[in-house]
N, C-alpha and C positions, 0 to 999 in steps of 0.2 A: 792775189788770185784765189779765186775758192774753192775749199775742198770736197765742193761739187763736182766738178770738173773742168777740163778746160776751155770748153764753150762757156762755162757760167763766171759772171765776176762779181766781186762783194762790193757795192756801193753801199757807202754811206748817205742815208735819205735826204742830209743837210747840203748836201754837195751837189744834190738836182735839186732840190725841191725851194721854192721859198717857203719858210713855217710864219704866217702869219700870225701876230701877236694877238693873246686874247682882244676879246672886243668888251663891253660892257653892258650892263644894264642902264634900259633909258630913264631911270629914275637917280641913276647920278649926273645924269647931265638935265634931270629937269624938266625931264619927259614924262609921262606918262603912255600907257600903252590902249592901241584903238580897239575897236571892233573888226575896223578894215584898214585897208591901207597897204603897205609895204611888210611883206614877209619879213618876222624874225624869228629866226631857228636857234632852239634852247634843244637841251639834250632829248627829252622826250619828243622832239621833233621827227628825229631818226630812228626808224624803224630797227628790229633787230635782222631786216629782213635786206636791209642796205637801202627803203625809200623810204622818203618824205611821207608822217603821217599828219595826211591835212587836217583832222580834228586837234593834233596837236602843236600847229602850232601859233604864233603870237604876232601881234600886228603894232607896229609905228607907222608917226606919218612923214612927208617928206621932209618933213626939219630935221627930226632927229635921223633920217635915214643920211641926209647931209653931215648932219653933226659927227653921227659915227663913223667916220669916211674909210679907216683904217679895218673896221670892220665888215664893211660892204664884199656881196660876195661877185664871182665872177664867173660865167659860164667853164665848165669842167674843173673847177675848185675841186678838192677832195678835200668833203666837209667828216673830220673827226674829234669822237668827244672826247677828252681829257680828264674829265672826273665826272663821278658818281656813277654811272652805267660805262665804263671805260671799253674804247673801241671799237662804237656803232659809227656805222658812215655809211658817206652817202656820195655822188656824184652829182655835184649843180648843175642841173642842165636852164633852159630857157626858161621853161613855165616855172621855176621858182622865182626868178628874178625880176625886177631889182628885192635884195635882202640884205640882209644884216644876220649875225652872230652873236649869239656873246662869249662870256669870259670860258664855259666851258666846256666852245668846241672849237679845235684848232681849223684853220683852212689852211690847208696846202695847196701849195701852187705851182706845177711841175716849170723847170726853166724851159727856156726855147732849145729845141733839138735836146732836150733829156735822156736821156738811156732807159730811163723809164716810160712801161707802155701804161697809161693814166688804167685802163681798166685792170692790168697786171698788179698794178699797185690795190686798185679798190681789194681784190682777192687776198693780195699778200697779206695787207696790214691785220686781216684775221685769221691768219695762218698760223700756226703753230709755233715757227719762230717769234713772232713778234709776243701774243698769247705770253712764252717764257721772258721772253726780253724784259713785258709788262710788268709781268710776277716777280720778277728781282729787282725792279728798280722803283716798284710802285710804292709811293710816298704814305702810309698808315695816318691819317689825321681824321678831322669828322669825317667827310669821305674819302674811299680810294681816289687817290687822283697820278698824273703823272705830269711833268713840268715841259715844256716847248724844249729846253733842254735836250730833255729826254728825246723828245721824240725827233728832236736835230741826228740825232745819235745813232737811232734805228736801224740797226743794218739790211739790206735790201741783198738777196741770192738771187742772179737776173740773170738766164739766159739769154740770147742772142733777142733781138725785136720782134723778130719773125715766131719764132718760140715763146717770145711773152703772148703775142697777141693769139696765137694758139692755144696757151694752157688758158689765158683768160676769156677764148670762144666756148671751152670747155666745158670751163664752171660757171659761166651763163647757160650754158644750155641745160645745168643740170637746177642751176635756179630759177630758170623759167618750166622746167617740169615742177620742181617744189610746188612755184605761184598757182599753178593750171590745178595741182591736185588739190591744194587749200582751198580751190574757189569751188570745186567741186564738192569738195566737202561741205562746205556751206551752203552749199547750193539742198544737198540731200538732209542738212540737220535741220535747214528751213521748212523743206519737205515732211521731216518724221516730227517735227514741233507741232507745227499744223494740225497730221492728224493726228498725235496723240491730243490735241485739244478737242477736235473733232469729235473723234470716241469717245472721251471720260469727259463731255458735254451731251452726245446724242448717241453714243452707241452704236449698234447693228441688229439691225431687227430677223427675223426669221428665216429671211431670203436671203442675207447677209448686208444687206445695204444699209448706208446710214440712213438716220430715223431724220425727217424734215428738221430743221433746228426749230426753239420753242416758239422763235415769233412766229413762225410760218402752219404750226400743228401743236398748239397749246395745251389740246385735249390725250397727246402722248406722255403727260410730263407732270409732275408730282411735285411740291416743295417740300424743301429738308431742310436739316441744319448746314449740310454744302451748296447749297442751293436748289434750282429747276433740276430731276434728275427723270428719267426716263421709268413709266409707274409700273414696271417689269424688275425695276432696280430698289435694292434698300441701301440702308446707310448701317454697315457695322462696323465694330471697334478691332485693332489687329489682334486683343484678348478673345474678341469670337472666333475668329477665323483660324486660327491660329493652334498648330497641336502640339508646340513645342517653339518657346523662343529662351535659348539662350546666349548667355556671353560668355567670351573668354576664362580660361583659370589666371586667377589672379594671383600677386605675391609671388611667394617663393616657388609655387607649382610649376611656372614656368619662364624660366630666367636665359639669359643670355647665353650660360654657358650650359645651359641644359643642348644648346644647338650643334648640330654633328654637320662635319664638312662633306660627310660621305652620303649617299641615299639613303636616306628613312624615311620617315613620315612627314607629309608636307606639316608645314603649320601657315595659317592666313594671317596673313596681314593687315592692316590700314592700307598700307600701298596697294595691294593687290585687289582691295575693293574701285573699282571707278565707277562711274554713272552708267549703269547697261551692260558694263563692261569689266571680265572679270584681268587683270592683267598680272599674268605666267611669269613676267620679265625678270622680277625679283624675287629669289626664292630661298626659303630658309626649309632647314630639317630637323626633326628630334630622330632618338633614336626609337625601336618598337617597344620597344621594353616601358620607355617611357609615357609613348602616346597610348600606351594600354591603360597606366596609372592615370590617364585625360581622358578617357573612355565616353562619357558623360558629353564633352566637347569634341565630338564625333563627326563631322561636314562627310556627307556623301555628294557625288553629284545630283545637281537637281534642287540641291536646299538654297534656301535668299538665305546671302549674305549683305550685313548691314551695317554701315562703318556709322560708329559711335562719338568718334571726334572727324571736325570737319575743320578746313580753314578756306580763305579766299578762293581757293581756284578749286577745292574738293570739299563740298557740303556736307554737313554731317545728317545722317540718316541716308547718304545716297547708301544704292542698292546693286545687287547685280544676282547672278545664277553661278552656283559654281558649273564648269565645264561639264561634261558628261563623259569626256575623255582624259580627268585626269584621273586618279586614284584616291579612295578617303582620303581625310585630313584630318586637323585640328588647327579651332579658330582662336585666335589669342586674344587676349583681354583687349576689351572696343572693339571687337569684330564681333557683330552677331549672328548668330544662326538658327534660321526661322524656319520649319515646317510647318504647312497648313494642313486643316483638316479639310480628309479629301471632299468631301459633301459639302463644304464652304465655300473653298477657294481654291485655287489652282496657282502655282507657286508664282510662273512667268507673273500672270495676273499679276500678284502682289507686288512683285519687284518693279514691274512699269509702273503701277502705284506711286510705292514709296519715291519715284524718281520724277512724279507727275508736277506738274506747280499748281494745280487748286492743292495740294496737301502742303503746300511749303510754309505758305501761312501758320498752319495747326505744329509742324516741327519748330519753327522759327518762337512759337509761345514756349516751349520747355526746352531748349538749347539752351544752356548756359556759356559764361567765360565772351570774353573778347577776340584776343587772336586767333585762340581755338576753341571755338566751340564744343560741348559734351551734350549727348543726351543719354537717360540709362534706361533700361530695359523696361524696369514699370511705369514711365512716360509715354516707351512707345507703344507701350500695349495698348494705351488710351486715344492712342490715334482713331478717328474716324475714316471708314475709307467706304468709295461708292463698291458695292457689292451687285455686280446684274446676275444672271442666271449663269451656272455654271458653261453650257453651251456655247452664249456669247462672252463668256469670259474667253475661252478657248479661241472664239473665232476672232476675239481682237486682238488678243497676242500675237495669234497667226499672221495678221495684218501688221503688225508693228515689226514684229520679227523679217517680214519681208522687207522692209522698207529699211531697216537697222544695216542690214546683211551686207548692203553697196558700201556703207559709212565705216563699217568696220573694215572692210576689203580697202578701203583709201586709205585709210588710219593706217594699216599696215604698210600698202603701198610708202606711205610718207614716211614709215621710221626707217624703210630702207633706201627712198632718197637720202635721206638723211647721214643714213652711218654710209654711203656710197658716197656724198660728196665730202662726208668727212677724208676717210682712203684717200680719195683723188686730192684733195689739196695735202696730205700728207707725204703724196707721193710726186705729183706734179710740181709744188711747189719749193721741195728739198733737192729734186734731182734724182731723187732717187729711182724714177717713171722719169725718160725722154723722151718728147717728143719729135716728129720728125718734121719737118715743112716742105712740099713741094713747092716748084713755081705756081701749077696751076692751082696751087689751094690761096696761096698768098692772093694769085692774081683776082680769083672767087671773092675773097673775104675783103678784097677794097672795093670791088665792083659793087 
């Protein structure tokens, strides 16, 4: 019995489930893989989101989809990986099928009249118990992996059927808010892409409207070294514009343990730089005594900060604004801090800039290193960047900032989907949260 409760019981996963035994690669049986043909789902297949991503997955044809028979999948399979990204899954429904698996993702295959509810399980298996289960048992070799074994083993905390299918209505409803707000997001970063190419291509002219693009009014438009630019615009380096670019204190100035647990003086980070976006989430302090001896590396609100190292998912040279509502700082080594002069440029201006892609080109020449890129400060100063009149600097910021505004309003929205469905499976899924089932909700959610 478990020390859930006594509506809840501990089943062991092996004792419903069939654990189907790896499958294989069709090049041991003499295969080769198609173009088209019959789905085979590899780890990258499954999203971290629980679906099928159809760019990723792999194609055989009917031979080997025969040949692999043991591996073939079956409508409501619950397809889980076993090594290298451990614990993405998925539920087979029709439109994957007919498919195939291989060696590194387990199918499970609930028995007839199970005690398990198939979608209470899809939830479980990334629940927090299993999560631990994974981390004590999980086998260290070239990749993490874990053994069918193991996952025979897997203890399952099940309330009543009625009660699974419930907490599992739950957390679909809170993963189909996720999905809605993702696409919305895409939806608006497609939207602010657009016109920041729009803009730092044609601009806004006096009225505030964009200028005709150059094939259609050629006689608006000037050649540079970044290309056609609008003959109202120049091309300068961030050395011009610029009334103050610094970097972090280096060495001993500003070390680990120089950090106080308590409020002092903020200090910036690399994490806290993101593209547009300055992010509060993680936060370190010195004490004042000390940020006074950093004086020099001063961030007020309102200054560009500019992350110095980048890697795959954060670019180096991205940019952002520090807040207006937080307090001075100090920016730590690889963080830079950029004041313009006010008669050149105008701060926002710069930061869209440096985040713009006609400039990624021109950072991408002086980035060093492989996994993580570096740029240092008298590189960036060599930047060239489009420079219009102060005016319409102003009035495209305005325009971009408005368009930003919804994207960061979802961006928040989603971290708090987030840490809310995290709660709800921590709570629903232990017992710790019961819920209640009527008849007419039962009789609702079969209708």
């Amino acid at each position: 019995m478990s020390s859930t409760g006594n509506d809840w019981e501990t089943i062991r996963l092996g004792d419903e489930c069939e654990i189907i035994t790896k499958g294989t690669t069709p090049n041991h049986r003499g295969f080769d893989y198609q173009s088209s043909g019959i789905t085979y789902v590899k780890i990258e297949s499954i999203g971290e989101d629980g679906k099928i991503v159809p760019t990723k997955i792999a194609y055989i044809d009917e031979t080997c989809h025969r040949s692999l028979k043991r591996s073939q999948i079956r409508e409501g399979d619950l397809l889980f990986s076993i090594a290298g990204a451990l614990g993405r899954r998925v539920i087979a429904d029709k439109s994957l099928l007919p498919a195939n698996t291989n060696q590194a993702v387990a199918i499970i295959r609930l028995r007839h009249n199970s005690k398990l509810d198939l979608h209470y399980l899809f939830h479980y298996v990334v629940g927090p118990q299993i999560r631990n289960h994974i981390e004590r048992i999980n086998v260290q070799s070239a990749q993490a992996n874990v053994s069918l074994a193991n996952v025979n083993e897997f203890v399952i905390e099940a309330p009543t059927s009625q009660q699974q299918r419930k907490i599992a209505r739950i957390l679909t409803t809170v993963d189909n808010l996720i999905e809605k707000t993702e696409a919305l997001i895409a939806k608006y970063q497609a939207i602010k892409q657009g016109m920041m190419h729009d803009l730092f291509t044609r601009g806004v002219d006096e009225h505030g409207h964009l200028r005709p693009p150059y094939e259609e009014a050629p006689e608006l438009y000037k050649q540079s070294e970044l290309g056609w630019i609008p003959k109202e615009w120049r091309v300068a380096t961030l050395a011009d514009v610029a009334e103050s670019a610094i970097d972090g204190p280096f060495g001993s100035n500003l070390k680990t343990e120089h950090y106080v647990s308590e409020a002092g003086v903020r200090v910036i980070r690399l994490q806290n730089i993101d593209t547009g976006h300055y992010d509060d989430s993680d936060r370190a302090f010195i004490s004042d005594s000390h940020a006074e001896l950093l004086s020099r590396h001063r961030v007020i609100p309102g200054d560009v900060m500019i992350a110095g190292m980048g890697e795959e998912t954060h670019p180096v040279a991205r940019a952002c604004l520090y807040p207006a509502d937080l307090p001075p700082a100090i920016n730590k080594a690889d963080c830079f801090r950029v004041r313009c002069k006010a008669e050149q440029m105008v701060n926002p201006f710069l930061m869209l800039s440096l985040n713009a892609h006609y400039l990624r080109p021109w950072i991408e020449r002086f980035a060093q290193g492989v996994t993580r890129t570096r740029i240092n400060v008298r590189n960036l100063k060599t930047l060239p960047l489009k420079a219009p009149p102060l005016a319409e600097q102003r009035a495209f910021s305005r325009r971009m900032f408005a368009v930003a505004a919804p994207v960061q309003k979802l961006e928040t929205e989603m971290q708090k989907l987030y840490l809310h469905k995290t709660g709800l499976m921590q709570d629903l899924l232990t017992g710790k949260v019961r819920v209640k089932v009527d008849e007419a909700e039962e009789v609702a959610a079969h209708a």
